[in-house]
SERO-4910 file (N, C-alpha, C, O; in steps of 0.05 Angstrom, whole numbers):
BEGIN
 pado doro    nc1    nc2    nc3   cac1   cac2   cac3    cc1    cc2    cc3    oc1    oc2    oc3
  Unk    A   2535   2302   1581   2544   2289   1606   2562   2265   1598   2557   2250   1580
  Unk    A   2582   2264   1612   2607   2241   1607   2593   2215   1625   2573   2217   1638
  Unk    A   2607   2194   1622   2597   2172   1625   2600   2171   1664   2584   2165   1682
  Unk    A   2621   2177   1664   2615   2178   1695   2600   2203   1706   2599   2206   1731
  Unk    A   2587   2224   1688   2567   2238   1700   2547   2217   1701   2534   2216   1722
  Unk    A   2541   2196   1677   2514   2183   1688   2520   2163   1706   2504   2155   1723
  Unk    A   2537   2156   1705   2542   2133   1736   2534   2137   1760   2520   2124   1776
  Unk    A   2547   2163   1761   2538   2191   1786   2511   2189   1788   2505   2183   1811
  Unk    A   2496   2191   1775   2469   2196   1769   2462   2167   1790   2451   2165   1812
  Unk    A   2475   2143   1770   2458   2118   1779   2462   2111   1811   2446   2100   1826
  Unk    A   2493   2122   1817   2500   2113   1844   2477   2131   1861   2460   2119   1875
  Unk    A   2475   2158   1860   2455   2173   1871   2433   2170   1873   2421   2182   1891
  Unk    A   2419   2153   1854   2386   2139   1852   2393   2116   1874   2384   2115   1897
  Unk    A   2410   2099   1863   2408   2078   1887   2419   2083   1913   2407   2072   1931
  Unk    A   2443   2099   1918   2450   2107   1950   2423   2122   1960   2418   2118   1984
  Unk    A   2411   2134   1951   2392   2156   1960   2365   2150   1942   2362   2166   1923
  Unk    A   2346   2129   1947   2321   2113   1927   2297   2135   1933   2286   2148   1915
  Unk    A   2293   2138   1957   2278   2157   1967   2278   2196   1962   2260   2212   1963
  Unk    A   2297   2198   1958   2302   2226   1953   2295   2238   1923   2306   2227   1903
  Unk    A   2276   2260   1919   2259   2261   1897   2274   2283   1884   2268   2292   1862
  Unk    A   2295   2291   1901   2314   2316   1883   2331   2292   1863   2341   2305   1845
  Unk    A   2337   2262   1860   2346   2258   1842   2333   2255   1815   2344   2246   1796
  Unk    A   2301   2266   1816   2295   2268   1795   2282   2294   1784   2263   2298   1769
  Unk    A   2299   2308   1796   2299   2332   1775   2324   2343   1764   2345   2335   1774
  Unk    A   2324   2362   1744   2347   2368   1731   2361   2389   1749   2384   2395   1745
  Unk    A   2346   2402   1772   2361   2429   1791   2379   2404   1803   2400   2415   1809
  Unk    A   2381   2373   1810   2391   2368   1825   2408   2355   1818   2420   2343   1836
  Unk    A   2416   2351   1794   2448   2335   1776   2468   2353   1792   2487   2341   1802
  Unk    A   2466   2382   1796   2500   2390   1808   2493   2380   1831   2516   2377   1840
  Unk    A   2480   2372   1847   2489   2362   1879   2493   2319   1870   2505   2301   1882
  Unk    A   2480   2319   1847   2493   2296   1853   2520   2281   1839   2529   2258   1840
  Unk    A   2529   2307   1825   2551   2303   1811   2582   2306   1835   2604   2294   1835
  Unk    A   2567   2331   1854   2580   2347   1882   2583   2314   1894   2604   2301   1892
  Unk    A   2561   2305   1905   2569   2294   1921   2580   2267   1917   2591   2256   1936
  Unk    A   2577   2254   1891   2592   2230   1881   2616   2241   1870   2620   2234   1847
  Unk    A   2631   2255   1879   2651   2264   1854   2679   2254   1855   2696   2268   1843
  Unk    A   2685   2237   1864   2698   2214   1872   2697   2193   1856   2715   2176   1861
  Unk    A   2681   2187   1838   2687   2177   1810   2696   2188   1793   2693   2180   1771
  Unk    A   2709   2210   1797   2719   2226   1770   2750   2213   1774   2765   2206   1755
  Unk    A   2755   2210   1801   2775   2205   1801   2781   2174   1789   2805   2169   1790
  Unk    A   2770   2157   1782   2772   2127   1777   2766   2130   1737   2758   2148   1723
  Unk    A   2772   2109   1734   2768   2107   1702   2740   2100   1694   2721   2100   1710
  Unk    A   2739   2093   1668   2711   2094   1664   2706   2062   1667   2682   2055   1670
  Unk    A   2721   2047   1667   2716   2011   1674   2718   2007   1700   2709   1984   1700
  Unk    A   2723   2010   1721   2728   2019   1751   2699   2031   1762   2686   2021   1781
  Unk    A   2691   2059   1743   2662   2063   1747   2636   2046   1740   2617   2040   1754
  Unk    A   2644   2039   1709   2629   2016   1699   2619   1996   1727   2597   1992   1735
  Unk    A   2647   1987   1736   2639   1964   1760   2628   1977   1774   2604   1973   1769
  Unk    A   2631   1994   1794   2610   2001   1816   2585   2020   1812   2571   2030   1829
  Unk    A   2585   2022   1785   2557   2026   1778   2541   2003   1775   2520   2001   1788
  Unk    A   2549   1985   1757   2537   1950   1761   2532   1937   1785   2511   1924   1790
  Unk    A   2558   1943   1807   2547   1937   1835   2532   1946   1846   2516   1933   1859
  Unk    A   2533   1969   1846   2506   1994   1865   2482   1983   1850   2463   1978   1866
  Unk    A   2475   1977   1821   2452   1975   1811   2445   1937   1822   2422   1926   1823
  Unk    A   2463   1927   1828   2455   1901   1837   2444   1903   1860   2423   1891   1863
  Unk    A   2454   1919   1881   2452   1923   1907   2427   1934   1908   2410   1925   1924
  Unk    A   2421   1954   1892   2398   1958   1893   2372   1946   1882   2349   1953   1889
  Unk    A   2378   1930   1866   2364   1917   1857   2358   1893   1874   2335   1885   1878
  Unk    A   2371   1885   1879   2380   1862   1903   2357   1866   1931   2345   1848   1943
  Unk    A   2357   1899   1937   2345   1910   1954   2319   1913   1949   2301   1909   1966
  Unk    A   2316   1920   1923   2275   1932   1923   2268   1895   1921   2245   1888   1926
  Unk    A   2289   1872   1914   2267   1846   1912   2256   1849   1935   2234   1858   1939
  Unk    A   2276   1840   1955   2273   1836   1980   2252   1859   1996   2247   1848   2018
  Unk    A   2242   1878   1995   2227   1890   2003   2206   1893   1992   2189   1908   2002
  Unk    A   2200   1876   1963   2181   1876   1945   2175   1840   1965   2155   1837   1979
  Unk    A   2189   1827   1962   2169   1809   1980   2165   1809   2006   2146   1794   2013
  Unk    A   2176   1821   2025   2171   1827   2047   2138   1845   2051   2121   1841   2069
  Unk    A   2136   1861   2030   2109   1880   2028   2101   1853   2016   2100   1835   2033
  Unk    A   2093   1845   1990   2075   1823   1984   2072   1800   2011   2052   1786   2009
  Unk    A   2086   1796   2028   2081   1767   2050   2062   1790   2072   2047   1780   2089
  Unk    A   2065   1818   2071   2041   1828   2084   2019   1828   2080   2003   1831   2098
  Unk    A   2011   1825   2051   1990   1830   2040   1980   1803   2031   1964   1801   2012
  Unk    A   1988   1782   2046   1979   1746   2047   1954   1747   2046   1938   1740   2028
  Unk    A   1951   1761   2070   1914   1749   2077   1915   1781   2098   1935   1792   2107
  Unk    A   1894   1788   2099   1872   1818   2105   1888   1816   2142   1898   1835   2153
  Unk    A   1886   1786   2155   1897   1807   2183   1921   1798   2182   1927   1799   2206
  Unk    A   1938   1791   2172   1971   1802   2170   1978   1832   2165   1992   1847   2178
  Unk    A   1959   1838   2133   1961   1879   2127   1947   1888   2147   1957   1908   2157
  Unk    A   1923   1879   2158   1914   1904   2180   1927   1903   2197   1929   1924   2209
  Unk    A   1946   1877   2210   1962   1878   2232   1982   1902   2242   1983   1919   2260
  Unk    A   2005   1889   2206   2023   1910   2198   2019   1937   2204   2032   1951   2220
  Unk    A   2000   1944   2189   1997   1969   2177   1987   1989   2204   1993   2013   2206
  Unk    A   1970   1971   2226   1959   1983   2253   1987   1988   2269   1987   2005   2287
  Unk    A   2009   1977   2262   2037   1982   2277   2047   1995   2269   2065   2004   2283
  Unk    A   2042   2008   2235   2049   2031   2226   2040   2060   2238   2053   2081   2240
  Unk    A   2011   2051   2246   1996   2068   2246   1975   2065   2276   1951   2067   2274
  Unk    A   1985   2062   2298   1976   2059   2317   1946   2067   2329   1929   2055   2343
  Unk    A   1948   2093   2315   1924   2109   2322   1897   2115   2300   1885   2136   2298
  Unk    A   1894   2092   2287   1878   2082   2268   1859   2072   2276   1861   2049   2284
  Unk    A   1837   2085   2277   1811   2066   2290   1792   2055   2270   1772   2043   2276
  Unk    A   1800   2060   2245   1788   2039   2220   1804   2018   2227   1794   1998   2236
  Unk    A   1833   2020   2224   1846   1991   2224   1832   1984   2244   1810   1975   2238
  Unk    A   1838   1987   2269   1826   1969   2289   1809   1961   2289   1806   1937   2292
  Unk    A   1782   1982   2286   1764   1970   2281   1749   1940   2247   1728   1927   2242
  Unk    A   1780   1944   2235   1778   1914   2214   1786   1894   2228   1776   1873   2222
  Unk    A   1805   1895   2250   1824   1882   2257   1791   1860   2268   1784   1837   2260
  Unk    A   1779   1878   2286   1752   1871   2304   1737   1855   2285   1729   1833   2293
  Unk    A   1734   1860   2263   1723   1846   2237   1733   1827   2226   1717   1815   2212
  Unk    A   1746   1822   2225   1772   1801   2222   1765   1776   2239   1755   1754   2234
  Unk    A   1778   1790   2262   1775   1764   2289   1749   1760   2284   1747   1738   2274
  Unk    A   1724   1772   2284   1700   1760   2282   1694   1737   2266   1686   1714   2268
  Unk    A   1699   1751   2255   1695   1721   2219   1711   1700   2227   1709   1679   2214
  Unk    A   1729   1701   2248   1745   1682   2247   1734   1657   2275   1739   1634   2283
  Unk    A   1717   1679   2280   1714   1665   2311   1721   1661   2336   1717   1644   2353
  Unk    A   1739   1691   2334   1759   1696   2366   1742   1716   2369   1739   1737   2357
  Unk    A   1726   1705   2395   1711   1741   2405   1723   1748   2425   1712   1761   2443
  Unk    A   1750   1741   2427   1756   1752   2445   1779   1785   2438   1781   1807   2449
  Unk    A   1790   1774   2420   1804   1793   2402   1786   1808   2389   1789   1833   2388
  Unk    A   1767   1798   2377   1747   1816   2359   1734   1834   2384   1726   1856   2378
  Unk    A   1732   1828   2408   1720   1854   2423   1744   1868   2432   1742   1892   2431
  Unk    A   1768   1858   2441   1791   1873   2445   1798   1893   2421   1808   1915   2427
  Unk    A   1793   1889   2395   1798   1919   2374   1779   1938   2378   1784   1962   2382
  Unk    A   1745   1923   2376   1730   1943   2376   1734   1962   2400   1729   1985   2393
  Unk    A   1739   1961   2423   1750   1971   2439   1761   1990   2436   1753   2012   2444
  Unk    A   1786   1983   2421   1803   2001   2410   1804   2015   2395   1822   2032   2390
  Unk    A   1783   2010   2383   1775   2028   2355   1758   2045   2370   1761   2070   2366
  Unk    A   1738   2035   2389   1720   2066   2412   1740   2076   2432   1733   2089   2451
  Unk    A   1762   2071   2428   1779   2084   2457   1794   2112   2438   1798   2134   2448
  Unk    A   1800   2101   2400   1813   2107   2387   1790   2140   2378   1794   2164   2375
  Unk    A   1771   2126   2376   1743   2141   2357   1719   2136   2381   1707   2115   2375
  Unk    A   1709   2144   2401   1686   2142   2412   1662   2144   2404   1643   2133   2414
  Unk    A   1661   2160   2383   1636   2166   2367   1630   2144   2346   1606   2142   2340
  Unk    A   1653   2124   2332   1649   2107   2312   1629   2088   2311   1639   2065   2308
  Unk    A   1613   2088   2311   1580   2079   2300   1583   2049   2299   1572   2034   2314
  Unk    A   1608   2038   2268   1598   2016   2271   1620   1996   2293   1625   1972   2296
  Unk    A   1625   2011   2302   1653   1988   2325   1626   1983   2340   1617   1960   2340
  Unk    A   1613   2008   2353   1593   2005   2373   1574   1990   2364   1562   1984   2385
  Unk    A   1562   1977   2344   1543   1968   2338   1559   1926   2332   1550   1903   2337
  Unk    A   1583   1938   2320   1590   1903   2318   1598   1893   2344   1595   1870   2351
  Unk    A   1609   1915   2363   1616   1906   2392   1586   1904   2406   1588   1889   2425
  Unk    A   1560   1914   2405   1538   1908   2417   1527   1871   2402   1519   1850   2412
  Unk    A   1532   1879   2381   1521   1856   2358   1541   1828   2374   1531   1806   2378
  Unk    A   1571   1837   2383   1584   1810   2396   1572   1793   2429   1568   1770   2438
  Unk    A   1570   1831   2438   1554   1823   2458   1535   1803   2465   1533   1788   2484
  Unk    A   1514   1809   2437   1494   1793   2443   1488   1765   2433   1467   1752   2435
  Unk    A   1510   1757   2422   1515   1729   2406   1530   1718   2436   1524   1696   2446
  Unk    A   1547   1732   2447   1550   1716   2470   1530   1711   2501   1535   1695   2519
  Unk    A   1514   1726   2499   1490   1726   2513   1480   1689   2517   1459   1683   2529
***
């Protein structure tokens, strides 16, 4: 492989991070196909926007490497997140209920468990920490 075959390579990992055909060998002709527009430039021309793409991308996983770590601060920021990922999660919710509890909002802590029996009706312990809230407010 010539040097701007591996460029090709690198621009294709970083235009496309997610795509798992760049790591196999069936998939060098589509990404040789579809970068092939560096053939036409020199190999210092490529050099540069292989350096740039790799900054850019690099540039990119920081920033989404701390964006995921400032989720993972404290337990209800990730259960927050992750329940907006995943709406129909009646574990999350029902942590979320666990959460507010410890914290001392029963009012939110019965608003998940809720959601976690609206989510899971059968779920045992929502029903039991949502009776358990009940009766502390009694």
């Amino acid at each position: 492989m010539d040097v701007t075959g591996i460029y090709s390579v690198l621009w294709y990992c970083a235009a496309f991070p997610g795509n798992s055909r760049a790591l196999h060998l069936s998939g060098f002709g589509r990404i040789r196909h579809r970068v092939g527009l560096l053939d036409l430039l020199g190999p210092r021309q490529c050099l540069g926007i292989g350096l740039g793409v790799l900054a850019l991308w690099a540039g990119w996983g920081g920033w989404r490497t701390h964006s995921r770590v400032s989720d993972w601060s404290d337990e209800l920021t990730l259960y927050s997140s992750s329940l907006k990922a995943t709406p129909n999660s009646h574990v999350l919710a029902y942590n979320l209920g666990v959460k507010y509890g410890e914290a001392k909002d029963s009012q939110r802590s019965e608003e998940y468990y809720r959601r976690s029996l609206r989510l899971y009706p059968g779920y045992f312990a929502a029903k039991v920490n949502l009776a358990n809230l009940f009766q502390k407010q009694a």
